[in-house]
ROROFI-943972 format. One line per field, with one value per residue: y, x, z of N, C-alpha, C in turn. Coordinates in pm, whole numbers, m for minus. Example, Ala and Ser with C-alpha at 12.3 -4.5 7.8 and 13.67 -1.06 7.14 Angstrom:
BEGIN
npy <- (m569 | m225)
npx <- (1319 | 1285)
npz <- (780 | 708)
capy <- (m450 | m106)
capx <- (1230 | 1367)
capz <- (780 | 714)
cpy <- (m330 | 3)
cpx <- (1320 | 1290)
cpz <- (780 | 787)
//
This chain:
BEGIN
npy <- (15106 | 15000 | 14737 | 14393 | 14194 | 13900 | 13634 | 13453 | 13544 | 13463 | 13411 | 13590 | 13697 | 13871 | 14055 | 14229 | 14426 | 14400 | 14090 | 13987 | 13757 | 13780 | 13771 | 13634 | 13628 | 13406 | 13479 | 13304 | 13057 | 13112 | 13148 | 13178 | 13243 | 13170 | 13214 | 12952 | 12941 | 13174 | 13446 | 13645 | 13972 | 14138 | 13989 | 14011 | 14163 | 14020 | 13794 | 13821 | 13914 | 13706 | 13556 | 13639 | 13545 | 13632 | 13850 | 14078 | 13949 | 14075 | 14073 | 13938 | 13729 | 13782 | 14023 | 13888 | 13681 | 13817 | 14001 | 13800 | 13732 | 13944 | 13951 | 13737 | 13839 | 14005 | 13895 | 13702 | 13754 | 13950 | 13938 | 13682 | 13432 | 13235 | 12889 | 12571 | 12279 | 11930 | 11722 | 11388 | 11063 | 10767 | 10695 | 10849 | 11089 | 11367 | 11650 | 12038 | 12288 | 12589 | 12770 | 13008 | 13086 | 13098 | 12846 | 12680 | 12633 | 12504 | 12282)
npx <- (8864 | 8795 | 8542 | 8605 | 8504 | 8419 | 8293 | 8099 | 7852 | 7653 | 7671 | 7812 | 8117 | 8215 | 8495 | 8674 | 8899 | 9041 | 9011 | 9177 | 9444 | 9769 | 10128 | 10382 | 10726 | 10936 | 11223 | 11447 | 11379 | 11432 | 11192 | 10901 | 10572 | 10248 | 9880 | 9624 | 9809 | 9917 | 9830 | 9501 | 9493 | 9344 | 9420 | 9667 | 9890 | 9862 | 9959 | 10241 | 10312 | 10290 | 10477 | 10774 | 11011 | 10867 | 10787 | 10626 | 10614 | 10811 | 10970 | 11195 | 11311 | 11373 | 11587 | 11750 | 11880 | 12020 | 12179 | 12359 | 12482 | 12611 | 12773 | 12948 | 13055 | 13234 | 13388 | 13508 | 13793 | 13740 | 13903 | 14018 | 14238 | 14519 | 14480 | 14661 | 14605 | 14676 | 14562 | 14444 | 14440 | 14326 | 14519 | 14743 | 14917 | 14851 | 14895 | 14958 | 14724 | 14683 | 14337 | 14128 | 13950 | 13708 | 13627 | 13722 | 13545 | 13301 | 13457)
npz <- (14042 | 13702 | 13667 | 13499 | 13269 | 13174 | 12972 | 12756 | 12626 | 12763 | 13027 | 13208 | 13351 | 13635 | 13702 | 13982 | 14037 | 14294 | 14292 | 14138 | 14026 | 14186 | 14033 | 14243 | 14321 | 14444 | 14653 | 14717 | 14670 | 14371 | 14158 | 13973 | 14134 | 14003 | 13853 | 13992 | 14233 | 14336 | 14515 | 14546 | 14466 | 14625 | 14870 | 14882 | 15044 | 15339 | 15248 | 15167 | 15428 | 15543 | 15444 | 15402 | 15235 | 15005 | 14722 | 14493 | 14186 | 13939 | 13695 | 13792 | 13702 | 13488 | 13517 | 13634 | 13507 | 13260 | 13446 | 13509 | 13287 | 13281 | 13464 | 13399 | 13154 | 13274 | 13428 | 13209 | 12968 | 12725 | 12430 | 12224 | 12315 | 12232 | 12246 | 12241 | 12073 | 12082 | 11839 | 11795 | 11617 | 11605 | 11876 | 11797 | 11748 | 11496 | 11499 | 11554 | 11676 | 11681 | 11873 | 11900 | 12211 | 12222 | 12031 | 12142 | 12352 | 12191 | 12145)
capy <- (15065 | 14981 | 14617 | 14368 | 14126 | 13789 | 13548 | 13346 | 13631 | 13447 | 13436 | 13725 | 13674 | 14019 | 14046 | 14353 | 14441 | 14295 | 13949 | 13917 | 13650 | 13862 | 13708 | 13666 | 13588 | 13370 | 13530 | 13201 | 12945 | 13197 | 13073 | 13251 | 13181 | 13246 | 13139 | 12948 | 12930 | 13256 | 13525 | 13719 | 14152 | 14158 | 13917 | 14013 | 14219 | 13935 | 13699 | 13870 | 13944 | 13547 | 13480 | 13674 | 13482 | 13661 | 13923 | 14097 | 13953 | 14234 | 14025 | 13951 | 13623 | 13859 | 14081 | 13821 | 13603 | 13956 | 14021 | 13683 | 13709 | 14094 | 13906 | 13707 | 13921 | 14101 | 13741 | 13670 | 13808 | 13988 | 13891 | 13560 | 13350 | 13103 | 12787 | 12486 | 12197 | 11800 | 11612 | 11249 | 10979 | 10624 | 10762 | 10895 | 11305 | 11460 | 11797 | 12104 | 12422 | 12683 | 12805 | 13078 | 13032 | 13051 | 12767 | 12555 | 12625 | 12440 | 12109)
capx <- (8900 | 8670 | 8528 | 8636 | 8392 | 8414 | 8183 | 8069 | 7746 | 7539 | 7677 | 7905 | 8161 | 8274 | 8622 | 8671 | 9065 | 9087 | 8960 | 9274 | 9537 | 9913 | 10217 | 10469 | 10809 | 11015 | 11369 | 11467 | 11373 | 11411 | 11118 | 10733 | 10394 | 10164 | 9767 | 9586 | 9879 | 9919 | 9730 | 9444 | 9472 | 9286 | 9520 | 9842 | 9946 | 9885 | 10021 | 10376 | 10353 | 10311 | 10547 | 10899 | 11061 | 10827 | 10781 | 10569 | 10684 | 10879 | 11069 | 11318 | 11403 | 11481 | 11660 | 11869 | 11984 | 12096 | 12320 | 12443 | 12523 | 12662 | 12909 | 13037 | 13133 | 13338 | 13491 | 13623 | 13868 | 13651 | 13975 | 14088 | 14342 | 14509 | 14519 | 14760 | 14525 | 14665 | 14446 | 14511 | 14370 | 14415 | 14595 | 14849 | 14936 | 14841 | 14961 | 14896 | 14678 | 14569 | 14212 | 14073 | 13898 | 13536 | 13674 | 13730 | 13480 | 13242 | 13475)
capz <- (13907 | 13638 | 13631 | 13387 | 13231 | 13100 | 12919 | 12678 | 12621 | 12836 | 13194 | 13174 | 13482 | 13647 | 13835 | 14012 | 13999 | 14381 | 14282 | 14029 | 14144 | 14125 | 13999 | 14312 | 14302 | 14571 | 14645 | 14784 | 14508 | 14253 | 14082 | 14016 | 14153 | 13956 | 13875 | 14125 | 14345 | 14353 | 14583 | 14495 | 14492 | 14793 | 15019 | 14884 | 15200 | 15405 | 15170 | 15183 | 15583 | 15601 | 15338 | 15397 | 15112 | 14819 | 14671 | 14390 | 14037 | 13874 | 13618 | 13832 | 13668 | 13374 | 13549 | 13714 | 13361 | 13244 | 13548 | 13604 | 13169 | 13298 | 13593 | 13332 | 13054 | 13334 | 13413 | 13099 | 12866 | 12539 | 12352 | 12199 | 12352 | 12096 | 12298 | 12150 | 12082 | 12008 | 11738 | 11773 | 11502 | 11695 | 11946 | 11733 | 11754 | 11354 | 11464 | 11668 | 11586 | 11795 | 11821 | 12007 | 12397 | 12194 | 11943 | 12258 | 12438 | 12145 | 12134)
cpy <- (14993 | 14792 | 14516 | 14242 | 14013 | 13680 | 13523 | 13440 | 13549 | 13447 | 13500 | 13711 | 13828 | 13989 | 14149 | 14349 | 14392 | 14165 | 13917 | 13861 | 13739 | 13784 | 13717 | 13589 | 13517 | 13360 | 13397 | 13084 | 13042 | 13172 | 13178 | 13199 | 13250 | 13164 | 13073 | 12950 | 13050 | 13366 | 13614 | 13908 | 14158 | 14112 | 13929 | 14104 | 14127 | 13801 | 13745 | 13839 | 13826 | 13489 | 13558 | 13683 | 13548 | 13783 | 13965 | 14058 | 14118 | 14213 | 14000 | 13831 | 13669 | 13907 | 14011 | 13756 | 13744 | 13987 | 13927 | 13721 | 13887 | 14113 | 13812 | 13732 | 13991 | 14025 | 13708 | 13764 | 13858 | 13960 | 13755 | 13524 | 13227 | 12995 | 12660 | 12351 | 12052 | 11738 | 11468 | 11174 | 10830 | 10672 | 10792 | 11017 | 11348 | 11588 | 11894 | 12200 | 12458 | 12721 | 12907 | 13016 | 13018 | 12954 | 12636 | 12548 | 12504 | 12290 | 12095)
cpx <- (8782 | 8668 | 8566 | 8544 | 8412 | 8326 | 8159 | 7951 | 7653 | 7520 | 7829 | 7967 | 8261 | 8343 | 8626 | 8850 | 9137 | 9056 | 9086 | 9373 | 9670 | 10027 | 10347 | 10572 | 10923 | 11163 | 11451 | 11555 | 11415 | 11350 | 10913 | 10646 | 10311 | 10028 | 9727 | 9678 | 9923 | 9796 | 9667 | 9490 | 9470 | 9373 | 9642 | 9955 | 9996 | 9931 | 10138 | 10375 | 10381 | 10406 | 10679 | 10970 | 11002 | 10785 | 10713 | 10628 | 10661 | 10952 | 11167 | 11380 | 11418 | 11604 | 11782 | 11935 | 12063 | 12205 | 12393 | 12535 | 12637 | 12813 | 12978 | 13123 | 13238 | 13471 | 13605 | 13631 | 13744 | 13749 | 13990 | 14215 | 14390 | 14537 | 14543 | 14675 | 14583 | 14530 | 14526 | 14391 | 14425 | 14511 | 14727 | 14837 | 14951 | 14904 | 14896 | 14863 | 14639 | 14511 | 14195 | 13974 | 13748 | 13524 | 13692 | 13650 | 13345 | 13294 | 13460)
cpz <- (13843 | 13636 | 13525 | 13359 | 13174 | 13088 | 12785 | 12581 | 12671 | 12974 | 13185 | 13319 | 13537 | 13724 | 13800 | 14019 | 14169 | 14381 | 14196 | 14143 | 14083 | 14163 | 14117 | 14312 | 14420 | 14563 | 14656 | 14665 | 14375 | 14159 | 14085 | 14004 | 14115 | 13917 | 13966 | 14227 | 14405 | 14449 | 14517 | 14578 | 14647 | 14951 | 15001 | 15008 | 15294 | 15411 | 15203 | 15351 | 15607 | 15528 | 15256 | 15258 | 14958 | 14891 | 14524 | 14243 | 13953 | 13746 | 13659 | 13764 | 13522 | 13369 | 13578 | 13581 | 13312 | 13384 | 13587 | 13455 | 13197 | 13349 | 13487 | 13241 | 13114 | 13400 | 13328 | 12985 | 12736 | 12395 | 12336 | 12255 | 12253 | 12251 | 12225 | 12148 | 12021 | 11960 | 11734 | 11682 | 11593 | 11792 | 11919 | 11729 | 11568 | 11376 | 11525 | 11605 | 11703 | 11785 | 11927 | 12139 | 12331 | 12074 | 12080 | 12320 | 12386 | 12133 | 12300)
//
């Protein structure tokens, strides 16, 4: 793969495409390492072999808010529920109204 070049135009710094550090993701923590803490191209083989727990960042902490937001929609109801709500003023009862389950969920 072709070289990539960076500088200032006076000390021009070349990384070859195994010198880059790659973004890995730990199944574990569910959390990604990335920049210096991360492994370069070259050692990522032996980075994984020593380090079970990760894996190449793939987006998985995309993937995963989307399927957790996926397991919940299948959770709950897509309809309204009226639920019967007391309003008290001084702890006195004003009167009852019912609001839908995404009307309660904000008080």
């Amino acid at each position: 793969q072709p070289a990539l070049t960076i500088g200032d135009g006076q000390k021009p710094l070349v990384l070859n495409s195994n010198e880059k550090r790659v973004t890995i993701w730990h199944k574990e923590e569910k959390r990604k390492i990335s920049g210096n803490a991360a492994p370069m191209e070259k050692n990522l083989k032996t980075y994984l072999e020593t380090h079970p727990n990760c894996e190449r960042y793939t987006n998985q902490d995309k993937l995963e808010s989307n399927s957790n937001l996926s397991a919940v929609s299948q959770i709950l109801p897509s309809t309204s529920i009226p639920v019967p709500v007391n309003q008290f003023i001084n702890g006195d009862e004003i009167g009852k109204q019912e609001i839908d389950s995404n009307q309660q969920e904000a008080l």
